[in-house]
N, C-alpha and C positions, 0 to 999 in steps of 0.2 A: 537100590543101585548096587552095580556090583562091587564089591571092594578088592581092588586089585592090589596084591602081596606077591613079592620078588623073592625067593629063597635069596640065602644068605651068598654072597659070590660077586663075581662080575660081569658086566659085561663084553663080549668080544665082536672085533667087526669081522668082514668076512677072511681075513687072515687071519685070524682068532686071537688076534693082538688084544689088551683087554682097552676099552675106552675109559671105562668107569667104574670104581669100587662103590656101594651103597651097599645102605642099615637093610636087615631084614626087613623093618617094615616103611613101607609109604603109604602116604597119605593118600585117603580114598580120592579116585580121579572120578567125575562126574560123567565128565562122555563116555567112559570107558563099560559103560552098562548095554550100550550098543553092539558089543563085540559077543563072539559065542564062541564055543570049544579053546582052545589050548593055543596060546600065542606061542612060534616055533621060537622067537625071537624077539628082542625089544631091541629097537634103536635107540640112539642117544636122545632125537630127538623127540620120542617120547615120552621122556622123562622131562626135557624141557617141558612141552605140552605140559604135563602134571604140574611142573613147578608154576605155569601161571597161572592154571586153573583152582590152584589152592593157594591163591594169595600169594603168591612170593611178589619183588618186591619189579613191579612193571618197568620200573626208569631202567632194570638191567638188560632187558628180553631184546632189545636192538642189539648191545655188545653181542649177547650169549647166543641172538640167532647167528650171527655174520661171523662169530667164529668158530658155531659148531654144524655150519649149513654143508660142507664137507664132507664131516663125520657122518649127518644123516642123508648122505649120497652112498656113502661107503655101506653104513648099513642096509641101506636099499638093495646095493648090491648082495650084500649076504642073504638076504630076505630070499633074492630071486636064485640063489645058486641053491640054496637049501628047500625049493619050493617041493622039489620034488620027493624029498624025503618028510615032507609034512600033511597035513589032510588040505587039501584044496581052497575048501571053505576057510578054514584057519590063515593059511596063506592070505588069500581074500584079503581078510577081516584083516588082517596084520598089516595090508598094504593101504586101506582105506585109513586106520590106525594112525599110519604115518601121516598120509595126507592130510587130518584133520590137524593132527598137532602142527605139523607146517603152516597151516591156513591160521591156528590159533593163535602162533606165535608171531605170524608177522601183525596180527590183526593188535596183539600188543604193542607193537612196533608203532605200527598206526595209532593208535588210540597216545602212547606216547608222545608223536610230532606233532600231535594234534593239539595237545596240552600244552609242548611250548609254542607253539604258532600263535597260541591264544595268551600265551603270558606276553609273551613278545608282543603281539597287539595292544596288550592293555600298558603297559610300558612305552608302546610308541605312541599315545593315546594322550601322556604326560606332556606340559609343558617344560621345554628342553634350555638349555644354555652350556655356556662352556665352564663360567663358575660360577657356582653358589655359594655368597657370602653368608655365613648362620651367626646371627649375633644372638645367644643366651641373655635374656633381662628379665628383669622383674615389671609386674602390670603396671603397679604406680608408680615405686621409687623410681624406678628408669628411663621416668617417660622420658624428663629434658633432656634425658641423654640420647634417647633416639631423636629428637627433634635437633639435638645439635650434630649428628651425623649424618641426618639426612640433608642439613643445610651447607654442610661443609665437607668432609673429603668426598662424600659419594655424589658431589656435584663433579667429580672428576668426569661422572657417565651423563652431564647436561652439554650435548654439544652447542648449544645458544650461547654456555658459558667458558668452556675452556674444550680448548684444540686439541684434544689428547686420540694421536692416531692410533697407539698401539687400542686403547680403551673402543673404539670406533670397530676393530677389525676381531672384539671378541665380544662376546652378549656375556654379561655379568646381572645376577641376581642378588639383590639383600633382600636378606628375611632375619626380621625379626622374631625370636621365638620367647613367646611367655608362658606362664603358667594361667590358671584360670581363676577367676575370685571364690569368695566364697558364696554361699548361695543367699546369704545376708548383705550380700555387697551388689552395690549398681555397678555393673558394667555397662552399661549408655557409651562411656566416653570410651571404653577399649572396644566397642563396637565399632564406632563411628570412626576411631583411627584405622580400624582394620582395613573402614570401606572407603574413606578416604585416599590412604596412601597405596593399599594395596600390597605390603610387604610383610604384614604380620600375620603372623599364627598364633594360635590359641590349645593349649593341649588341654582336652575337655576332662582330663582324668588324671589330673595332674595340677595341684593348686601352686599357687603363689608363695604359700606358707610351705609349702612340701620342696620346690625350686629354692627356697631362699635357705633351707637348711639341706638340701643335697646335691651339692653341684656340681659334681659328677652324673648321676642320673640327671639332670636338668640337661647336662651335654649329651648323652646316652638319648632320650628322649626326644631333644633338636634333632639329632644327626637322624633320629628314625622317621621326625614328622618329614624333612628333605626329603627323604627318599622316597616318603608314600607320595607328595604334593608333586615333585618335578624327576627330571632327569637330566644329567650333569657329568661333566668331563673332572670335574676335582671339585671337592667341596673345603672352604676357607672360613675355618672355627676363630674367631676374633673374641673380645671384651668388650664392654661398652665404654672403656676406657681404650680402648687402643685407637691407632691412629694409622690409615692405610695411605699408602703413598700409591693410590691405584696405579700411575701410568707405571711406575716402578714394576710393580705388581705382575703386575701383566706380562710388562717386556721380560721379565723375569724368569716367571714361568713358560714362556715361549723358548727364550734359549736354551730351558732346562729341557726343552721338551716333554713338557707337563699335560699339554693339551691333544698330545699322540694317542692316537686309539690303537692301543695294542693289547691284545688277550692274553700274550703271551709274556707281560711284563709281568716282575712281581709287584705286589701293592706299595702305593707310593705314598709316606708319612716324614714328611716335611715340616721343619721348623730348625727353632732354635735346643740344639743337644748340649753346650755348655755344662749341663748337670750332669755329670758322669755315673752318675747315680751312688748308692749305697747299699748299704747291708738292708736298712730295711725301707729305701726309695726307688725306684726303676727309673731306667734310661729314659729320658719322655723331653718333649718337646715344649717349651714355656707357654705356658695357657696363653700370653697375649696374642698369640698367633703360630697356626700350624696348618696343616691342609692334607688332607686325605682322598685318597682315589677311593674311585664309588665300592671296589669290594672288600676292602676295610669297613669301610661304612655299612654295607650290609652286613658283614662279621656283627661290630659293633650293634647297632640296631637289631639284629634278628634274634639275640641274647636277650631274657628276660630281664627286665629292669628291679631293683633291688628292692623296691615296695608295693613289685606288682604281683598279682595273685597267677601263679603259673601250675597250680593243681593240677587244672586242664587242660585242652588245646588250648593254644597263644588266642588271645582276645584280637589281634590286629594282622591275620591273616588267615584264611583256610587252607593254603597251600603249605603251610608248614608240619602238614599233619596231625596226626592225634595226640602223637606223645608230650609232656611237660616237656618243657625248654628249661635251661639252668637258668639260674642267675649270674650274671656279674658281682661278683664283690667290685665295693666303691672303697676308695681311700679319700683321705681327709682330702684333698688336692682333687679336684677335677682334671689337670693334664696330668700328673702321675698318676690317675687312673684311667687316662686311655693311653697312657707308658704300660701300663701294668696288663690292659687286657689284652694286648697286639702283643704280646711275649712271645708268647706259642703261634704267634700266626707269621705264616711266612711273609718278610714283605722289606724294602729297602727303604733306608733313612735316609734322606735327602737335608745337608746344612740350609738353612733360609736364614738372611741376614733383618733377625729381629733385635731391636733395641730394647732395653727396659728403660724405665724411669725419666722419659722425654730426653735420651742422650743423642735423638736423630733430629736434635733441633737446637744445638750450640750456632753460634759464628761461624765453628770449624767443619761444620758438616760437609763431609765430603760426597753423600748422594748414596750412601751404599746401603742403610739398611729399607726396607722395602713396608715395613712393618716398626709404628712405635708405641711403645705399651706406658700407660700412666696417665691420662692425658683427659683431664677434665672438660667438661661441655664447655667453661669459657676459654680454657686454650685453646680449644679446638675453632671456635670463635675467632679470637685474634690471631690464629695461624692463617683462617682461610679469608679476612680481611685483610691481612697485608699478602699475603700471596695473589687475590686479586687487584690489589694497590700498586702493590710493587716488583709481583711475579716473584717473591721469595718468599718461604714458609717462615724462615726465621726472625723475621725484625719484629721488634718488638713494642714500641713503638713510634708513634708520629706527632709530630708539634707544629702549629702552624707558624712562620716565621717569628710574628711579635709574641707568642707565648715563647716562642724559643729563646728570644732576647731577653724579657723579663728573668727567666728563668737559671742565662747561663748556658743551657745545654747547644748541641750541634742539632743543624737544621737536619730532618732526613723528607726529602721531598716528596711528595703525595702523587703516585702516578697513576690516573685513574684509566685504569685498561676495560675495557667493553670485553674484551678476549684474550685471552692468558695462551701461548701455543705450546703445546707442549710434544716435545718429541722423545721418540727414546732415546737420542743420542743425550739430549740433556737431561731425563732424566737418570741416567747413569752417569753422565760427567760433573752431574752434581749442579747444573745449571735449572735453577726450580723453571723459569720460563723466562720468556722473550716480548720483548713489548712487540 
C-alpha cells in the first residue's frame, strides 16, 4: 500500500485560510493506495477519512463529521478552483479521495447508531420499575431477617392487605442481594428461596465470607447486579435492619420529584447528611437508607471492585473496552464509601428524613421520617401486627381485658382490620391508618 506523508505545514481552504496544523508524519491510510500522481490538495476531510481508517476512536466520527462537513465543502471548492493548474488525473483522483472519505466517515456515523440502537434494545429488553429496593444480606445469617421484611413493611405493596395509593400508582422492586456459598456448602435452601420468592440474587463470584468482611464492595457489587438484572427510575440501598415506611416513601419521592426522567438533571444521592463529615470521613449519607439515580449507580458499578481481578478487559461487560478499569478504594464504612467515590462525580445531595436507632417509633412520632434504621426482625413483627390491629406502628402492646385486670395495667383494644387505608395525606400527618 501506499503510505501517504504530509510535508511539515498546514493546511489551507480555498482562501488560503489554514484549517489545520499536523505532524510531518501520518499514519499509513489504507484506501489511499488507490490514488496515482500528486494530490494538488488535501481537504480536511481527508484526514478525517485517515483518522477512522486507522482506529481513532468511532463514538467521535458523528460530532467531527457534522462539524467539519463545511470545511470539507470549502475544500471542494479549492480542489475545483485550483483544477486547472493541477494534472487532470490528479484532480480526478483528489475528488474521488474526497468522496470516499465522506462515504467513510458517515459510514462510522452509521456503524455508531447502530451500536446504540442495539445497547438501547438490550436495556429496553430489561425488566423495568420506578424503584428498586437493594437489600445487602448475608446467605444464612440473614435469612429471618429477609423473611421478616417480606412479611411486614414490604406488605405495604399487598393490595389484599393494606390500601396504600401512593404504592398502587408506582411499581417498586425488592431485591435481595447475597453472596454465594462455598463450594462445600449446600445451597438447596438459598436456591429454593430464590425460586420461591423471586427477589434474590446471588453474586456467583462473590462469597458469603468475602460480603461479610467487605461491605462496601458487598454494596459496589448489589448496586452493579441492579443494573445488569433490571431497569429503574432510583435505586433505594436499605439494611436488613432498617424499617421502610413505603407509603411515606413514595409520597416522598414524588414531591421531591425523584421519579422525573430528566437527562439533563445532575445525579440524584439522597439520604440522611447529618455527618458533616471530617478530615479523614466524607460527606455521605447513613447506610440505613439512601437512594441513587441510575447514573450514579452505573459510575459506581462500572468501577472495578476491590477484590476483583481488572488486569484485563472488565469480566462483566464487552462494551467497556479493552483497557483495565480502576479500582475503588473501600473504607471501613460501606456508606462513607459511597460518600467517598461520588466526590469527583458531579451530582446533587438531596436531605431524606431518616431515623437512626428505632427513634421513628416513640408515642410522639410525628409521621416525618420516611426511613428507620435499627430494627430487629421481631420489632418489625410487632410493629406490622399492631399496625394491622390497630392501624398504628407504634403500640406496643395488647392485653385482653381480664389479663389487663389481673395485671393492673390499661385496656388497649384489639381492632381487627381486614384492611389498613393508607393515604398520603396521612401518611405525612402522621396519621399510620384509618379503620
Amino acid at each position: 500500500d501506499l503510505s501517504l506523508r504530509i510535508p511539515r505545514g498546514h493546511l489551507s481552504s480555498s482562501r488560503g485560510a489554514p484549517l489545520m496544523r499536523f505532524p510531518s508524519d501520518i499514519r499509513t491510510c489504507r484506501w489511499c493506495s488507490k490514488t496515482s500522481g500528486r494530490l494538488a490538495s488535501m481537504p480536511l476531510v481527508l484526514l478525517l477519512a485517515c483518522a477512522v481508517l486507522t482506529s481513532a476512536p468511532v463514538a467521535s466520527a458523528a460530532g467531527v463529521l457534522v462539524r467539519h462537513r463545511s470545511g470539507a465543502a470549502r475544500a471542494l471548492g479549492g480542489l475545483g478552483a485550483h483544477r486547472g493548474a493541477a494534472e487532470p488525473a490528479a484532480a480526478e483522483d483528489a475528488e474521488a479521495a474526497v468522496t470516499g472519505a465522506t462515504e467513510a466517515a458517515e459510514a462510522a456515523v452509521t456503524g455508531a447508531a447502530e451500536a446504540a440502537a442495539e445497547a438501547a434494545g438490550d436495556a429496553g429488553s430489561l425488566p423495568s420499575c420506578d424503584l428498586m429496593v437493594v437489600v445487602p444480606s448475608q446467605s444464612t445469617a440473614d435469612a429471618k431477617k429477609r423473611v421478616a421484611i417480606r412479611q411486614t413493611w414490604f406488605q405495604y405493596l399487598n393490595q389484599t392487605v393494606v390500601n396504600c395509593t401512593m404504592c398502587q400508582n408506582r411499581t417498586v422492586k425488592l431485591l435481595f442481594i447475597v453472596g454465594s456459598l462455598e463450594k462445600n456448602e449446600d445451597d438447596t435452601e438459598l436456591k429454593e428461596e430464590a425460586q420461591d420468592f423471586g427477589d434474590l440474587g446471588v453474586l456467583p463470584d462473590f462469597t458469603e465470607t468475602q460480603s461479610a468482611k467487605n461491605e462496601a464492595e458487598m454494596t459496589q457489587r448489589s448496586i452493579r447486579y441492579a443494573l445488569e438484572h433490571f431497569k429503574f427510575k432510583l435505586l433505594l440501598k436499605v439494611d436488613t435492619t432498617s424499617w421502610v415506611f413505603m407509603d411515606r416513601l413514595v409520597y416522598w419521592l414524588g414531591v421531591q420529584h425523584m421519579f422525573d426522567s430528566d437527562a439533563g438533571r445532575l445525579g440524584i444521592y439522597a439520604g440522611d447528611f447529618s455527618h458533616d463529615g471530617s478530615a479523614t470521613v466524607p460527606v455521605h449519607a447513613h447506610g440505613g437508607g439512601y437512594a441513587l439515580s441510575p447514573d450514579l449507580c452505573e459510575f459506581i458499578a462500572g468501577m472495578g471492585a476491590a477484590s476483583e481481578d481488572v488486569s484485563g478487559a472488565p469480566k462483566w461487560g464487552d462494551e467497556y473496552g479493552w483497557a483495565p478499569v480502576p479500582r475503588l478504594v473501600n473504607l471501613p464504612q460501606e456508606d462513607a464509601s459511597v460518600g467517598f467515590w461520588l466526590q469527583a462525580v458531579n451530582h446533587t445531595k438531596v436531605s431524606m428524613p431518616v431515623s437512626f436507632g428505632k427513634v421513628a417509633c416513640p408515642s410522639t412520632d410525628d409521621g416525618k421520617f420516611v426511613i428507620d434504621h435499627g430494627v430487629s426482625p421481631s420489632a418489625m413483627e410487632q410493629r406490622w401486627t399492631s399496625f394491622m390491629r390497630n392501624g398504628h406502628f407504634c403500640e406496643r402492646r395488647f392485653l385482653d381485658p381480664a389479663q389487663a385486670a389481673v395485671q393492673g395495667e390499661p385496656v388497649k383494644v384489639r381492632h381487627h382490620l381486614h384492611k389498613v387505608d393508607h393515604t398520603p395525606a396521612a401518611a405525612i400527618q402522621g396519621e399510620e391508618g384509618k379503620k
